[in-house]
ZASE-948424 format. One line per 5 residues: for each residue x, z, y of N, C-alpha, C, O. Coordinates in nm, 2 decimals, m for minus. Layout:
ZASE-948424
X:Z:Y:X:Z:Y:X:Z:Y:X:Z:Y ~ ...
This chain:
ZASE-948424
8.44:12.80:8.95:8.50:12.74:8.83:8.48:12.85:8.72:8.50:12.97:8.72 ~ 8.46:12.78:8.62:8.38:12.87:8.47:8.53:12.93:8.42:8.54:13.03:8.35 ~ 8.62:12.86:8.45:8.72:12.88:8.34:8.84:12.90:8.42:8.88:12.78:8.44 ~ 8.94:13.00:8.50:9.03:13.00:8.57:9.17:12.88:8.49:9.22:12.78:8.55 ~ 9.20:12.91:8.40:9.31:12.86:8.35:9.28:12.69:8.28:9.34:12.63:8.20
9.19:12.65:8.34:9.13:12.52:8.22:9.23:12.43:8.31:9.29:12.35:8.25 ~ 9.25:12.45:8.44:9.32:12.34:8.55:9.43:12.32:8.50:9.46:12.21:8.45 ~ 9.54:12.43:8.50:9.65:12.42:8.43:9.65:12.41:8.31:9.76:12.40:8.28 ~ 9.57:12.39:8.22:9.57:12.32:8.11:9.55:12.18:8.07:9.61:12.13:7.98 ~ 9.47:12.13:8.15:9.46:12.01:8.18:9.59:11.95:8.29:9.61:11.82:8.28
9.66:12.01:8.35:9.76:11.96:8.42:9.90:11.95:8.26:9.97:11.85:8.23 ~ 9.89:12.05:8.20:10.02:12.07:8.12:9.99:11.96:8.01:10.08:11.89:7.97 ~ 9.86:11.96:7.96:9.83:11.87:7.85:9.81:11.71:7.89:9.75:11.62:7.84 ~ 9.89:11.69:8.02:9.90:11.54:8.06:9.79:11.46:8.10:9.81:11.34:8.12 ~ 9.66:11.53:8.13:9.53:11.51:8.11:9.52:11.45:8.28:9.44:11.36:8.30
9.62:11.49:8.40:9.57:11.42:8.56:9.66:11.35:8.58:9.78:11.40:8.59 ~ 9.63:11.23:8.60:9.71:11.12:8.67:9.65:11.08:8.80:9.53:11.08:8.83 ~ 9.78:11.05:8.89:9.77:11.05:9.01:9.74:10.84:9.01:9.81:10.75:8.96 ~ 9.61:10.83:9.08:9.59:10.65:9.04:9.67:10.59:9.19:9.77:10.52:9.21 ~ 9.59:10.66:9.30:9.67:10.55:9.48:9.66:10.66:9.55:9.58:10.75:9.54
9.75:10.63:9.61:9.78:10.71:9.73:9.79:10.64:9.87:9.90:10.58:9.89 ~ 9.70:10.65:9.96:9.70:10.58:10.03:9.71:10.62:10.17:9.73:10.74:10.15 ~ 9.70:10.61:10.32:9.71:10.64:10.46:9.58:10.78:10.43:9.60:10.90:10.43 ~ 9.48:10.72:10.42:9.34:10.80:10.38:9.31:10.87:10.26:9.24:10.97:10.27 ~ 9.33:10.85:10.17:9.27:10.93:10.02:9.36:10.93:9.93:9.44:10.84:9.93
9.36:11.03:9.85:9.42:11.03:9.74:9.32:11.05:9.62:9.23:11.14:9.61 ~ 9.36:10.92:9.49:9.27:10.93:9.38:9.33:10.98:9.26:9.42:10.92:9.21 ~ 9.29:11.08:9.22:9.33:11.10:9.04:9.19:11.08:8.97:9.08:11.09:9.01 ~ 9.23:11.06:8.88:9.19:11.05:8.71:9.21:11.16:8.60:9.31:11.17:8.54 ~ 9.12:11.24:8.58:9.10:11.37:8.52:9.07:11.39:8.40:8.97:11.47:8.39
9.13:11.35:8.30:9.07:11.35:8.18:8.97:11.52:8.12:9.02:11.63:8.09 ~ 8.87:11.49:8.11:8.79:11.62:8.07:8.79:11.67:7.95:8.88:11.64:7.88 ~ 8.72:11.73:7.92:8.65:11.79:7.79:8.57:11.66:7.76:8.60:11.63:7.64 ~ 8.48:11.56:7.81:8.42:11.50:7.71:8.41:11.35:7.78:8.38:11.25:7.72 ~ 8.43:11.35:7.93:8.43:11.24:7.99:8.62:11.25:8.14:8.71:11.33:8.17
8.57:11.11:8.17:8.72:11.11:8.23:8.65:11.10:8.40:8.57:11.01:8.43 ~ 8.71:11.19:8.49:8.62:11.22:8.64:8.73:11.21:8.73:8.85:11.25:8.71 ~ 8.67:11.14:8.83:8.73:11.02:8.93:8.73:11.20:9.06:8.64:11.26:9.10 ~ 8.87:11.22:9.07:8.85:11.33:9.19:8.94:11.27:9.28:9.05:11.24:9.26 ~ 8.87:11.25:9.42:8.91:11.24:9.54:8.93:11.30:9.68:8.84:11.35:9.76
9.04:11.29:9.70:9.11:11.38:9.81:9.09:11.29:9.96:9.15:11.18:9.99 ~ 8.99:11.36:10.05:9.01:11.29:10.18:9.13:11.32:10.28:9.12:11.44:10.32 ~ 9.24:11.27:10.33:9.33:11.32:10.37:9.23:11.39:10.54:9.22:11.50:10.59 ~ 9.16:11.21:10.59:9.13:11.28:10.70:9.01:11.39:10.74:9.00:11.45:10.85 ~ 8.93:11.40:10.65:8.83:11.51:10.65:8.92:11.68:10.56:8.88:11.80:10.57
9.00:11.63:10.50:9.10:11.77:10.44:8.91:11.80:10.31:8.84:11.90:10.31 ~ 8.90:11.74:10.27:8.81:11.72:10.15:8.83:11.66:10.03:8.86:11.54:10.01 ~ 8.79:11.79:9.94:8.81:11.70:9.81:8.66:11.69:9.75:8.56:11.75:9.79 ~ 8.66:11.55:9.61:8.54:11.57:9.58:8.58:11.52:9.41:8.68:11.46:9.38 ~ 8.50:11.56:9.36:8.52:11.53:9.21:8.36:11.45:9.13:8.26:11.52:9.16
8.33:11.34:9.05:8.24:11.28:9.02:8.17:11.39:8.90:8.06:11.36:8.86 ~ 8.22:11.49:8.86:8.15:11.61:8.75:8.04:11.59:8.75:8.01:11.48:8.80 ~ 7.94:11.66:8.72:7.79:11.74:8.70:7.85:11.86:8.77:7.82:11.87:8.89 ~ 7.93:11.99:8.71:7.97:12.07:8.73:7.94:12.06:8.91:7.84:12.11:8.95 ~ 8.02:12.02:8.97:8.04:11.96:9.12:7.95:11.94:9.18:7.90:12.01:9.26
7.89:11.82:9.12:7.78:11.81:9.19:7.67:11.87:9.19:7.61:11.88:9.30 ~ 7.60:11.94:9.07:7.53:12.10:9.07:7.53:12.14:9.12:7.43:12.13:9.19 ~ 7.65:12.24:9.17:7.69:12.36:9.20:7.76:12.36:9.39:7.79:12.46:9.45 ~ 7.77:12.22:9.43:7.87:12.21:9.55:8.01:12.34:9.55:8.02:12.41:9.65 ~ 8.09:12.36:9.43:8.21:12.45:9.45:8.31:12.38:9.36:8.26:12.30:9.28
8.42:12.38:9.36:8.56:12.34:9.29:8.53:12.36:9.17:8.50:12.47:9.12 ~ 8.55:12.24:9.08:8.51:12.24:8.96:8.74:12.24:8.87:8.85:12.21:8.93 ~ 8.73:12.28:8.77:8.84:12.25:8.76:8.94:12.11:8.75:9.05:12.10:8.71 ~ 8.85:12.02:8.78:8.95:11.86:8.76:8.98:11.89:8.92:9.09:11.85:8.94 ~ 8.92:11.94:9.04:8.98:11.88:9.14:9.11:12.02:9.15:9.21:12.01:9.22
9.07:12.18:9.08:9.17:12.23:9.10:9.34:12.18:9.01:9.45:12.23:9.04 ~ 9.32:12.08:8.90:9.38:12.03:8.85:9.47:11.98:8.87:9.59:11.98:8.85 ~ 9.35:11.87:8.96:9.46:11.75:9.09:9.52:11.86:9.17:9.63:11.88:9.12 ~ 9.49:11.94:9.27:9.52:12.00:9.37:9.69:12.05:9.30:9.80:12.04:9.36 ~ 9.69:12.10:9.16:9.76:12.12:9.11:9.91:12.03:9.07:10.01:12.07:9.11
9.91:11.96:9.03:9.93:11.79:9.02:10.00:11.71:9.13:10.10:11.65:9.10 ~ 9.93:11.71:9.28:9.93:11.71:9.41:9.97:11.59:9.41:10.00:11.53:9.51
């Protein structure tokens, strides 16, 4: 993650909503810097994944899912 503090910023500025919560996954909605990224939590694999570029680049924790994680 480029930016330690961007998660809690995005958490404080109202930016992660929690969408279902379900037996299996948990979805938020992450509002970004320029687009809005769908991050999902596998309960049964203990996996998160986030729809970014950042993410998927890089395969490491981008800040929307440390956001959600944040959020919980």
């Amino acid at each position: 993650m480029r930016d330690p503090n961007k998660a809690q910023r995005l958490v404080d500025g109202g930016k992660v909503r929690k969408v279902m919560d379900t037996q299996n996954r948990t979805h938020f909605s992450v509002e970004g810097d320029t687009d809005t990224h769908s991050v999902i939590y596998d309960k049964r694999k203990a996996e998160w994944t986030c729809d970014c570029r950042y993410s998927a680049l890089t395969n490491r924790e981008c800040s929307h899912i440390a956001a959600a994680k944040i959020k919980g």
